[in-house]
C-alpha positions as protocol buffer text, in pm:
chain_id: "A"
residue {
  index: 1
  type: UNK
  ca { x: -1419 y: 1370 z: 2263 }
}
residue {
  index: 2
  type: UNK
  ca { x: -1245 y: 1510 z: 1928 }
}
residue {
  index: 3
  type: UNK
  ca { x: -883 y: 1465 z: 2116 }
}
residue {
  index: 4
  type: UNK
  ca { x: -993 y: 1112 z: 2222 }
}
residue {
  index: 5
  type: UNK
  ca { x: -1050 y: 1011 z: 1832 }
}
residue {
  index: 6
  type: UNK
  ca { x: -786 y: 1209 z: 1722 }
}
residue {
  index: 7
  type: UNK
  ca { x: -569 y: 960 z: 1964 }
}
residue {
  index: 8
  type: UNK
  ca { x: -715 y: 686 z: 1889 }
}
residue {
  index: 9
  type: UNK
  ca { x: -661 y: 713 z: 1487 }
}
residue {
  index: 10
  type: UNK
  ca { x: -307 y: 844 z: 1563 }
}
residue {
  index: 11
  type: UNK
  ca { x: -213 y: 537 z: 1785 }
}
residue {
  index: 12
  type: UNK
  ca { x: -378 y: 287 z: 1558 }
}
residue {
  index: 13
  type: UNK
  ca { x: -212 y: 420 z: 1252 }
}
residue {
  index: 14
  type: UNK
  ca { x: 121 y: 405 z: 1439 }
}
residue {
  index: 15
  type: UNK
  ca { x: 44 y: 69 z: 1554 }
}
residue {
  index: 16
  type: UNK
  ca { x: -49 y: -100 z: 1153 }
}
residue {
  index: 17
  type: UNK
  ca { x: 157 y: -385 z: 1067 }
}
residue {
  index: 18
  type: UNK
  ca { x: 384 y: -230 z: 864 }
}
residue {
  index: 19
  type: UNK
  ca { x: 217 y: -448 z: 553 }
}
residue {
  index: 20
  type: UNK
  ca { x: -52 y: -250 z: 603 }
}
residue {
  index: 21
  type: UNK
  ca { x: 93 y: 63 z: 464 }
}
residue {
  index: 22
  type: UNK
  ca { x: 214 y: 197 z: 162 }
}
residue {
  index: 23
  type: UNK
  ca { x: 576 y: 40 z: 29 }
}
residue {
  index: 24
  type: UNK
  ca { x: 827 y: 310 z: -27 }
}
residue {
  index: 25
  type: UNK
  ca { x: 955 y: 424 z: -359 }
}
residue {
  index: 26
  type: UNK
  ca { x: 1306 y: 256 z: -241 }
}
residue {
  index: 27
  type: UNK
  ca { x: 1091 y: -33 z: -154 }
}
residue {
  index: 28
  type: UNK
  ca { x: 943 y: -66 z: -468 }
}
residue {
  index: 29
  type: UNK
  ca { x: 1228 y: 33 z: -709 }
}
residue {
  index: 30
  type: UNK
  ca { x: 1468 y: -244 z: -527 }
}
residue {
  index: 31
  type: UNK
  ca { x: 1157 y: -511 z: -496 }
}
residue {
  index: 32
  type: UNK
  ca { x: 1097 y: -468 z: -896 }
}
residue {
  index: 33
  type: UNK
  ca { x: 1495 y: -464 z: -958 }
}
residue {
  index: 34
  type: UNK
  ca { x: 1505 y: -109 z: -1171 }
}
residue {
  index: 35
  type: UNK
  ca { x: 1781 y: 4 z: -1008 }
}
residue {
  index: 36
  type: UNK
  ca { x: 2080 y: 35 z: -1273 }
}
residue {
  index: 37
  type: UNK
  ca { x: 2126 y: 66 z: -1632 }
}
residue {
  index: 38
  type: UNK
  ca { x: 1844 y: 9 z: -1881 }
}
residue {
  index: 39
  type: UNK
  ca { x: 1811 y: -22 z: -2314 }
}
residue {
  index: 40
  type: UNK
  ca { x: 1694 y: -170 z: -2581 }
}
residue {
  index: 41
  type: UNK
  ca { x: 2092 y: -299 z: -2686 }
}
residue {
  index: 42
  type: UNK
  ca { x: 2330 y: -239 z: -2400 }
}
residue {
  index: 43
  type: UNK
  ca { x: 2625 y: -327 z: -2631 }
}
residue {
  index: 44
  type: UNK
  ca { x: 2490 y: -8 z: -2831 }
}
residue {
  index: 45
  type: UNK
  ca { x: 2558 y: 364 z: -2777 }
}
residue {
  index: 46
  type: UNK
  ca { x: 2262 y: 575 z: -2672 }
}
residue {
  index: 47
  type: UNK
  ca { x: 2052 y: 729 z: -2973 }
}
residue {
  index: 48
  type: UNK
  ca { x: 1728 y: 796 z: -2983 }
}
residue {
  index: 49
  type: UNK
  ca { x: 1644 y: 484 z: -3137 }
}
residue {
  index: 50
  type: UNK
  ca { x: 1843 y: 297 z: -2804 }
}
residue {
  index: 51
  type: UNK
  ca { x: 1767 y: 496 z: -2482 }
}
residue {
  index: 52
  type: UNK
  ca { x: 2005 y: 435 z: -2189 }
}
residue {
  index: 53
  type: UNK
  ca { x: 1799 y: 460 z: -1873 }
}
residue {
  index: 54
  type: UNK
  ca { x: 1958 y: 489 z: -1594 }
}
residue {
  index: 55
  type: UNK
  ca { x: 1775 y: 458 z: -1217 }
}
residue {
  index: 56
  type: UNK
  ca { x: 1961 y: 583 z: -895 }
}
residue {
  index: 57
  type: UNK
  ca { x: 1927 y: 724 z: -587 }
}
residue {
  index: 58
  type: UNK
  ca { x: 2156 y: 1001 z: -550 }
}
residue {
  index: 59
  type: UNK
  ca { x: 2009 y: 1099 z: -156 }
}
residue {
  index: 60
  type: UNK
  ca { x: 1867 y: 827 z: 99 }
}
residue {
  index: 61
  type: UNK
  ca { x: 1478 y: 809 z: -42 }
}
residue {
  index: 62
  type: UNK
  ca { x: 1530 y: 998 z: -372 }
}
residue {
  index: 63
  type: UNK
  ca { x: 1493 y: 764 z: -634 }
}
residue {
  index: 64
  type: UNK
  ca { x: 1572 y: 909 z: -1033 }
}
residue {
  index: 65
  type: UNK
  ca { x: 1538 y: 833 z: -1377 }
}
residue {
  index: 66
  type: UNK
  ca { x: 1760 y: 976 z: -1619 }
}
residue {
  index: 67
  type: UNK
  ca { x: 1707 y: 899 z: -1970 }
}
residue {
  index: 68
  type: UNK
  ca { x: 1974 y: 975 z: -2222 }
}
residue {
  index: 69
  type: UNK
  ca { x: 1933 y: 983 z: -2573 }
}
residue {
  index: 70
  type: UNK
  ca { x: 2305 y: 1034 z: -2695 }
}
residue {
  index: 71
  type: UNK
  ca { x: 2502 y: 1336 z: -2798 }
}
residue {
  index: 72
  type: UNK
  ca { x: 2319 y: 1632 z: -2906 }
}
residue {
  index: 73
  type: UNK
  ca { x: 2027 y: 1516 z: -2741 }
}
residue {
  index: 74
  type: UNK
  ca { x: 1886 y: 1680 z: -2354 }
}
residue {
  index: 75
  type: UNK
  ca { x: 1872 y: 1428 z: -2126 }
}
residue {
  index: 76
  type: UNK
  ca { x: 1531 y: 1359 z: -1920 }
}
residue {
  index: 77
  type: UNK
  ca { x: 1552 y: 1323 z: -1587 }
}
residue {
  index: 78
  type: UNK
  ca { x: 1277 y: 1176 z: -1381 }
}
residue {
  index: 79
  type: UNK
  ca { x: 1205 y: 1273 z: -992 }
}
residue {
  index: 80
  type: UNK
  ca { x: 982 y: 965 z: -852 }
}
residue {
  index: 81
  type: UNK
  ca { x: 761 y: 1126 z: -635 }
}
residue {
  index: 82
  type: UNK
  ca { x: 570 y: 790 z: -569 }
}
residue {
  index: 83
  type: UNK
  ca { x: 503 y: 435 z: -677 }
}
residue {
  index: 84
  type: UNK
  ca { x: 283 y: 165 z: -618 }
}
residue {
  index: 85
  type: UNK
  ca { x: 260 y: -166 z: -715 }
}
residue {
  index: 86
  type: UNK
  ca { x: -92 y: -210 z: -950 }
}
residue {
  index: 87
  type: UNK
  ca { x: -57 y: -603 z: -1043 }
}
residue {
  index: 88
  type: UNK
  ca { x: 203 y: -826 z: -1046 }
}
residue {
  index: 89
  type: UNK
  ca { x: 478 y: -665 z: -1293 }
}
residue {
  index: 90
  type: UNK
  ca { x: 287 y: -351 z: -1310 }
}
residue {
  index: 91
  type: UNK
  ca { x: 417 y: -57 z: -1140 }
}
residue {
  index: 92
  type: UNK
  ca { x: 257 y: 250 z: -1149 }
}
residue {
  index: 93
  type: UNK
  ca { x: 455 y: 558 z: -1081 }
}
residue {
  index: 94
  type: UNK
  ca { x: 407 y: 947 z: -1017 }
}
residue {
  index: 95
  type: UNK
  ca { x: 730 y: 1113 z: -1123 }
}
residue {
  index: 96
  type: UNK
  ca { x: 826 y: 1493 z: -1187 }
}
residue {
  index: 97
  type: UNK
  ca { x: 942 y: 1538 z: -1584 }
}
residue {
  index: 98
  type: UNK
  ca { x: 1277 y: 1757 z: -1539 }
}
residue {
  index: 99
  type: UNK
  ca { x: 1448 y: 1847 z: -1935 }
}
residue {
  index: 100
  type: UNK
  ca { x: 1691 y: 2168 z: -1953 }
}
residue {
  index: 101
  type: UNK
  ca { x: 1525 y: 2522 z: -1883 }
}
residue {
  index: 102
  type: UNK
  ca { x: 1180 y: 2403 z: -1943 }
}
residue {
  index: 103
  type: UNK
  ca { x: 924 y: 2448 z: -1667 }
}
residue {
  index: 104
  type: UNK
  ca { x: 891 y: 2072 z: -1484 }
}
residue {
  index: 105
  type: UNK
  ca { x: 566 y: 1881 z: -1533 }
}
residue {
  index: 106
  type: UNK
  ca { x: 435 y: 1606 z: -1303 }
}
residue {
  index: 107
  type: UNK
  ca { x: 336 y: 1283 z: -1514 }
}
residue {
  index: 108
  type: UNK
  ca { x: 166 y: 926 z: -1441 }
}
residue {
  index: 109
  type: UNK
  ca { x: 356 y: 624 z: -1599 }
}
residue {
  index: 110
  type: UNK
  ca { x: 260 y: 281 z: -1575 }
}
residue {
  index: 111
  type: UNK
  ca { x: 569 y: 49 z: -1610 }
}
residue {
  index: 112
  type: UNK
  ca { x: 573 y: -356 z: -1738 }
}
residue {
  index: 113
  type: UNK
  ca { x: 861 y: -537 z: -1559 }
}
residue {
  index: 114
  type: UNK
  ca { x: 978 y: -829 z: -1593 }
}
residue {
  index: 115
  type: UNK
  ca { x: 1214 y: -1009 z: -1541 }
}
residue {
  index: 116
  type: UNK
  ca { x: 1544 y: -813 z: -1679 }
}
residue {
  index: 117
  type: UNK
  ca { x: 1295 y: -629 z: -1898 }
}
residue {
  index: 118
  type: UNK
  ca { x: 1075 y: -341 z: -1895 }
}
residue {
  index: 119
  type: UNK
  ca { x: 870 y: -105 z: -2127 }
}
residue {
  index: 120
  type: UNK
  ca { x: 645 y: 190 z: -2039 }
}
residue {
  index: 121
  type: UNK
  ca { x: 291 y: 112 z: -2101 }
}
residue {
  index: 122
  type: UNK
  ca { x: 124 y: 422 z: -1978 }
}
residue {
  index: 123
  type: UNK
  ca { x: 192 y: 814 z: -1956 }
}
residue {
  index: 124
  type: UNK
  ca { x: 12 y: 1084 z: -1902 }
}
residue {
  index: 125
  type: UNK
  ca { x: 139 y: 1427 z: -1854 }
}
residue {
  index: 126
  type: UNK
  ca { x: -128 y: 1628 z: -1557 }
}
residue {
  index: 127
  type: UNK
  ca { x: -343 y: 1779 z: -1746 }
}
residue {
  index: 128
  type: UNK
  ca { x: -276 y: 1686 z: -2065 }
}
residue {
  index: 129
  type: UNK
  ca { x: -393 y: 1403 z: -2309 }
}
residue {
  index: 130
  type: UNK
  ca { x: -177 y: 1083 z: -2291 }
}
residue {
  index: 131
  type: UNK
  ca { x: 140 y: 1036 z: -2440 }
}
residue {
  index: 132
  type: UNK
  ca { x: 128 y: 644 z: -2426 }
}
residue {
  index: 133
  type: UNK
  ca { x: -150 y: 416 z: -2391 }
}
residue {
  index: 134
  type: UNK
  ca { x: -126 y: 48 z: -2366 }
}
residue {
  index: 135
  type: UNK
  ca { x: 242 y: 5 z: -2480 }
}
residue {
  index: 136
  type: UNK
  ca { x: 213 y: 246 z: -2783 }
}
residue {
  index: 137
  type: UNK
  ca { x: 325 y: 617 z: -2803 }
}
residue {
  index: 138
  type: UNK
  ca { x: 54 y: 824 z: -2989 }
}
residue {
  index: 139
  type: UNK
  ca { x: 295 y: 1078 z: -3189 }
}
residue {
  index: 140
  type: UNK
  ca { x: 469 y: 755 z: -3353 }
}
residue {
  index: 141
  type: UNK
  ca { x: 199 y: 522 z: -3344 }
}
residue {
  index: 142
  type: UNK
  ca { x: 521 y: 317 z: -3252 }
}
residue {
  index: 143
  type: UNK
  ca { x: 533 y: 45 z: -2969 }
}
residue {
  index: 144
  type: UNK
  ca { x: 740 y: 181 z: -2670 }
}
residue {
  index: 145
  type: UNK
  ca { x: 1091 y: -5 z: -2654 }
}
residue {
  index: 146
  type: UNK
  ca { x: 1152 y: -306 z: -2459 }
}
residue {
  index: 147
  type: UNK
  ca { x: 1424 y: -226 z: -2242 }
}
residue {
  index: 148
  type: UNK
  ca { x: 1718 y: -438 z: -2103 }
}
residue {
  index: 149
  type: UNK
  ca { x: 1850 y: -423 z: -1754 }
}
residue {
  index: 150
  type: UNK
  ca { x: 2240 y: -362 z: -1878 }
}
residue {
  index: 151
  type: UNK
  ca { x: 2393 y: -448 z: -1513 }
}
């Protein structure tokens, strides 16, 4: 009887419109348009105060962030693990945190988009307290930056 279930759930899940399951990151990246190069002045250079994002997929289904702060700076480089959509314009995103030597961490990040903008609302580091909460990053007490699709 276990086999038979087993079967059954197998089949079915094979069989769901394909609606019915989750979008892939590639999906989701492309549907929300944050593939290319993001920052708060793309006529600028990056600094800390004007991050250049830029969001590729180096492999077929491995979709990164790497955020670059200008010379003298490490760049971060973020390996999304998963997304999904939470609302329209709200994408919320499970990524690995990659910076030099240091040991990875896996983080949560809600993301605003829209349009040819977008601006981290949300991020929490596992295990630790959050970073940013509803657009503003607790060290600074600073709104995150509105960024600029550049291409």
């Amino acid at each position: 009887m276990g086999r038979i279930a087993a079967t059954l759930a197998l089949t079915t899940a094979l069989a769901a419109p394909a609606a019915a399951r989750p979008a892939s990151v590639e999906h989701l990246f492309r549907e929300f348009g944050l593939f290319g190069a993001w920052a708060a002045n793309c006529g600028e250079a990056a600094s800390p105060d004007n991050p250049r994002v830029t969001v590729a997929m180096p492999e077929p289904g491995r979709v990164v962030e790497r955020h670059d702060f200008g010379p003298g700076y490490e760049t971060n480089r973020y390996v999304i693990l998963s997304a999904r959509r939470i609302a329209a314009g709200r994408l919320g995103i499970e990524a690995r945190f990659e910076q030099g030597d240091a040991d990875p961490e896996q983080q949560r990040i809600i993301l605003r988009v829209e349009g040819r903008e977008r601006r981290t609302l949300f991020n929490v580091p596992s295990g630790e307290e959050p970073r940013v909460i509803e657009g503003i990053a607790i060290v600074s007490g600073l709104p995150t930056p509105t960024l600029t699709k550049c291409e």
